[in-house]
N, C-alpha and C positions, 0 to 999 in steps of 0.2 A: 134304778132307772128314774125313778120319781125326783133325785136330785141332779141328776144329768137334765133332764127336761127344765127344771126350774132354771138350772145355769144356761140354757140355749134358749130361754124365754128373755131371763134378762139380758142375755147381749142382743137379741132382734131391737128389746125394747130402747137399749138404750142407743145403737147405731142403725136409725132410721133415717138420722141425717146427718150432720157435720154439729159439732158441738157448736153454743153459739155461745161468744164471746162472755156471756154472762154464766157459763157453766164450766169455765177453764181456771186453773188458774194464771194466777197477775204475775206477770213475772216484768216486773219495771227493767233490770238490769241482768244481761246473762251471766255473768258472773257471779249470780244467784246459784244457778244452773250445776250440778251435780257432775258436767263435763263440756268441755272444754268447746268452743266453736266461733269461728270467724268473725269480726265483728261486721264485716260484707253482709252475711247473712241474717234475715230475721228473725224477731223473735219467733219461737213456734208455740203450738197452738196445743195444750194440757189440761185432760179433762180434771175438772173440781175433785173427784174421787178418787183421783192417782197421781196425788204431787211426787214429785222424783226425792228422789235422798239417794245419797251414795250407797246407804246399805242396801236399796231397793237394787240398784245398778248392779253391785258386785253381786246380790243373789240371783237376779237376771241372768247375768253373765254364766252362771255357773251353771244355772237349768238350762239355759239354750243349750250348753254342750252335754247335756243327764239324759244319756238312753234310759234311766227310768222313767222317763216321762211318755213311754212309749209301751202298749199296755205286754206285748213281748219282748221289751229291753233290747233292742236292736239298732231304736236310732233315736235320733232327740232331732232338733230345730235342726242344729248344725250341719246335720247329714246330708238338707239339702241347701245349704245357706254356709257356705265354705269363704272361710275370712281371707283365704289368697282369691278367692274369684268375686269379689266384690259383694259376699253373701248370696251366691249364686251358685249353679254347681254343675256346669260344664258338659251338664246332657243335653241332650233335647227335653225329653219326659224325664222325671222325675219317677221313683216306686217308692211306694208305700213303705209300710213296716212290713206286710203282710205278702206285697210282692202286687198290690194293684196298682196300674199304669196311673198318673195322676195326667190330662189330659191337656196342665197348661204348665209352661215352660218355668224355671224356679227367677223370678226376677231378681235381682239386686236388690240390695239393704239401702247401700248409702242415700240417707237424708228424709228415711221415710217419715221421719216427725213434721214433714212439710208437706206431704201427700194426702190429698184429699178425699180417694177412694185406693184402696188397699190389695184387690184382685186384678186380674187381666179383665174382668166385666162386669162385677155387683158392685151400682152404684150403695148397695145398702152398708156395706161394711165400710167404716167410713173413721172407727178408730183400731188401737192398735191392740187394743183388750178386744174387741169384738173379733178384731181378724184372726184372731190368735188361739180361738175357739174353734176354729172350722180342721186347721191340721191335726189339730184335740181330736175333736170330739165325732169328727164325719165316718159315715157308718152306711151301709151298704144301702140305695143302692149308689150312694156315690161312692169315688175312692176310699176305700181307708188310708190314710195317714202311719200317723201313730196311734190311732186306734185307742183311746181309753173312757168309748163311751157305757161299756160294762165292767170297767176297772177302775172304778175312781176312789173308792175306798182301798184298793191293791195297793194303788199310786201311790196314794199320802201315806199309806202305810209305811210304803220303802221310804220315802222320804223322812219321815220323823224318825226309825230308827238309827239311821246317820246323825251320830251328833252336831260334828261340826256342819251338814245343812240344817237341820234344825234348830241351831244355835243361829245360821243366818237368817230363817226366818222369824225369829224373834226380836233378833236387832232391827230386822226391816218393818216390821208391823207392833211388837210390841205385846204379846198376847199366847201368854205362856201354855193356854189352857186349847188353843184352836188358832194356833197360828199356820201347822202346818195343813195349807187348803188347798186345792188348782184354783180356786178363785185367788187367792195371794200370788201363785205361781204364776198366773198369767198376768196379774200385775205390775210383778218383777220382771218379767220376760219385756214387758211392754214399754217400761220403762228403761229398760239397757237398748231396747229397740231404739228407742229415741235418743240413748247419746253415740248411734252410729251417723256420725256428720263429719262427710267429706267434702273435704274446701280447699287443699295443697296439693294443687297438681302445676304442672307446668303451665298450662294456662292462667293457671292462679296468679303464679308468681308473674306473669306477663302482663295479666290483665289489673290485677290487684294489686300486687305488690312493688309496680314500679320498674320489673327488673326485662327490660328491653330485648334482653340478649337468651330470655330462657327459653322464644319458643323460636327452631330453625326459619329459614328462608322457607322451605318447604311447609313449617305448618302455619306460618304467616298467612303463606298463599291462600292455605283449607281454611284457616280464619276464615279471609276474608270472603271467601265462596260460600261458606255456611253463612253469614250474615247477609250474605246478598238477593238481589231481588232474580237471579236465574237459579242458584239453588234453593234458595227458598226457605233450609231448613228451620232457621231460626223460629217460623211462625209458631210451630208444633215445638221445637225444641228451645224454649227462649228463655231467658231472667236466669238465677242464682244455680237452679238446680237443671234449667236442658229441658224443661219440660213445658206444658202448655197452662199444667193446671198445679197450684201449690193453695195453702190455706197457712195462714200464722195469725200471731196471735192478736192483730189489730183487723186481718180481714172485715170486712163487710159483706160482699158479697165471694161466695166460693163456685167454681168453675170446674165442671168434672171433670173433662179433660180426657172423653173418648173419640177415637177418632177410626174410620176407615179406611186404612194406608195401601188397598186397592191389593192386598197380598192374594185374596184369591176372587171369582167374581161368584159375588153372593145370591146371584140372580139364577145359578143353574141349581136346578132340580135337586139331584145326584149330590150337592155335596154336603157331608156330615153336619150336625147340627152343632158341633163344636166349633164352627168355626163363623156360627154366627153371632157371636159376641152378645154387645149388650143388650140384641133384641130379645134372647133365652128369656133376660130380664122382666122386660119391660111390653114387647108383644109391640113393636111401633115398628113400622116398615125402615123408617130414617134411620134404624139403629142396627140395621142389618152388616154386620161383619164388624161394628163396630168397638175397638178395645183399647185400655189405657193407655194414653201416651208415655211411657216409663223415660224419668231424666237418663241422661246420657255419660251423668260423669261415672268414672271407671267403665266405659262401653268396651275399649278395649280387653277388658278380661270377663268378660260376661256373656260371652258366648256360646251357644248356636242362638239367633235371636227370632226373635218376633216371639206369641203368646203359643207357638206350638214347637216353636226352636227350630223350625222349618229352614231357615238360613242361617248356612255357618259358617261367617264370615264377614266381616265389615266390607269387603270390598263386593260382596254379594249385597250384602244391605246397601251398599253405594248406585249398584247397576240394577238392581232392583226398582231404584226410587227414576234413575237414570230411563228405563225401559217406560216408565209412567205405570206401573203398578200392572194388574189386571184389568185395566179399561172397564171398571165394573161403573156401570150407571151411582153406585152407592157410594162411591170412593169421596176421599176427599176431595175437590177440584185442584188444589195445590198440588196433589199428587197427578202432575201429566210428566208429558214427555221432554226431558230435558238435555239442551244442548252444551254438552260437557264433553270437552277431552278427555282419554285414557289417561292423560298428565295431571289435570285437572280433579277428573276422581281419585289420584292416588295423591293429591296433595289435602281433600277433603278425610282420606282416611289417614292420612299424617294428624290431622288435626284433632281427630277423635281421637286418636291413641294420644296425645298428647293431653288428653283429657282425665289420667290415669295418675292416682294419688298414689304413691308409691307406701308411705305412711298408713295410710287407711288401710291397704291389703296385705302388711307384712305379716307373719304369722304371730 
């Protein structure tokens, strides 16, 4: 227990805020970069202590999918973070290893090396090594996860007797004698985390790539109603990734990027304290209901949505926004009541499914 505490000391300590440009590394050119990514998009934003290398990537890769990593061998990352649903996994709630309900809905992966807070509501976790401790390490009375904050010497154990993973964590780190750690493990994890970057979707190839004829008459239309001043979306959903708030690697100033989308109204008594977002946090009346903008691209396979998977359906999320929310005093103000045809909202969900990388999600 005593080195379980130490490792959930040092992730508070070190994601208390956004790294700041003097604690990342310098990546001049992304072709530096250990995988592959858009030149549309920016550079992103890598803390000093966790430069990428392929061997970090490929050992990544291979714990997100290690039900060792799970202190009963049941499930790993993956179980909830499914590469055909845009690392999302098509529930509402998510369970545990153990079988506890997890209380917020499993988000999508793509792009999260540009995301500036990492939860449906703690602005604290804020990189991808701190976040990546919580499905670790959380222990009653929150959900358990995967559960190995009394297994951590189990852990590493099953892992170093594998050769060929123990053989990867020495290519990755270098350190024949104490290579195999969860502190390495979430490294790796966190590093494969960030060469998940999606940027080839149909809209890409419309918007980016020149090619006129890739998004129909129909998702033209949802274009151009998302960019417009009657739907509005683009405010909350806008720039490279769909979303309000991103951090790379020249930022200056970073933007959290929670908001109230009026899902339910935060003002009655009676309702669960789950659903009052960043306030849990933070104890500010302004923050009541309020939770992270998540980007949009692959929104079509990332469904039931919102932070409790309460809607299941794009065209539910369409009439949702359409209805003006919950009329909560809290809401966002952009979130009112909007005057959109039935033609109209199904040309708006033409256009988020065309927001779907086909590439990114294939097995």
């Amino acid at each position: 227990m005593k080195r379980v505490s130490k490792i959930i000391l040092l992730a508070l300590l070190s994601t208390a805020c956004v790294p700041s440009p003097d604690d990342t590394v310098d990546i001049d050119d992304v072709s530096d970069l250990p995988w592959a990514q858009p030149t549309y998009f920016p550079r992103p934003r890598i803390p000093t202590d966790n430069p990428p290398t392929l061997e970090k990537l490929t050992l990544g890769r291979a714990l997100f999918h290690d039900v060792r990593l799970s202190e009963n061998e049941t499930q790993s990352c993956a179980s909830c973070h499914l590469v055909e649903r845009a690392f999302s996994d098509g529930k509402r709630l998510p369970t545990g290893s153990t079988g506890d309900l997890v209380p917020r809905n499993s988000m999508g992966l793509a792009n999260v090396a540009w995301a500036t807070s990492l939860t449906w509501a703690n602005p604290l976790l804020t990189t991808l090594e701190g976040q990546a401790l919580v499905p670790l390490f959380a222990d009653h009375p929150d959900p358990i996860e995967l559960g190995i904050a009394t297994a951590v010497d189990d852990v590493e154990a099953r892992l170093a007797a594998d050769a060929d993973i123990s053989a990867a964590f020495v290519a990755a780190f270098g350190d024949d004698d104490d290579a195999v750690t969860i502190e390495h493990a979430v490294q790796a994890i966190a590093t494969y985390e960030r060469s998940l970057v999606s940027g080839d979707s149909k809209y890409d190839r419309y918007f980016n790539g020149g090619d006129s004829e890739a998004l129909t008459d129909l998702e033209k239309q949802g274009l151009q109603l998302f960019f417009s001043e009657r739907a509005e979306c683009y405010h909350c959903h806008g720039g490279a990734f769909f979303t309000s708030a991103i951090v790379t690697a020249d930022s200056v100033v970073t933007e959290r990027g929670f908001e109230n989308n009026g899902l339910y109204d935060v003002d009655d008594a009676a309702l669960p304290g789950e659903h009052l977002g960043l306030f849990n946090v933070t104890a500010v009346d302004k923050d009541r209901g309020r939770f992270k903008v998540p980007g949009l691209r692959n929104v079509g396979v990332t469904g039931p949505y919102m932070h409790d998977g309460s809607v299941a359906t794009l065209e539910d999320v369409v009439a949702h926004y359409v209805k003006g929310g919950a009329l909560s005093a809290h809401q966002n103000p952009l979130v009112k009541t909007l005057d959109l045809t039935a033609a109209e909202q199904t040309a708006l969900v033409a256009f988020l499914r065309a927001l779907t990388d086909d590439t990114f999600i294939a097995p």
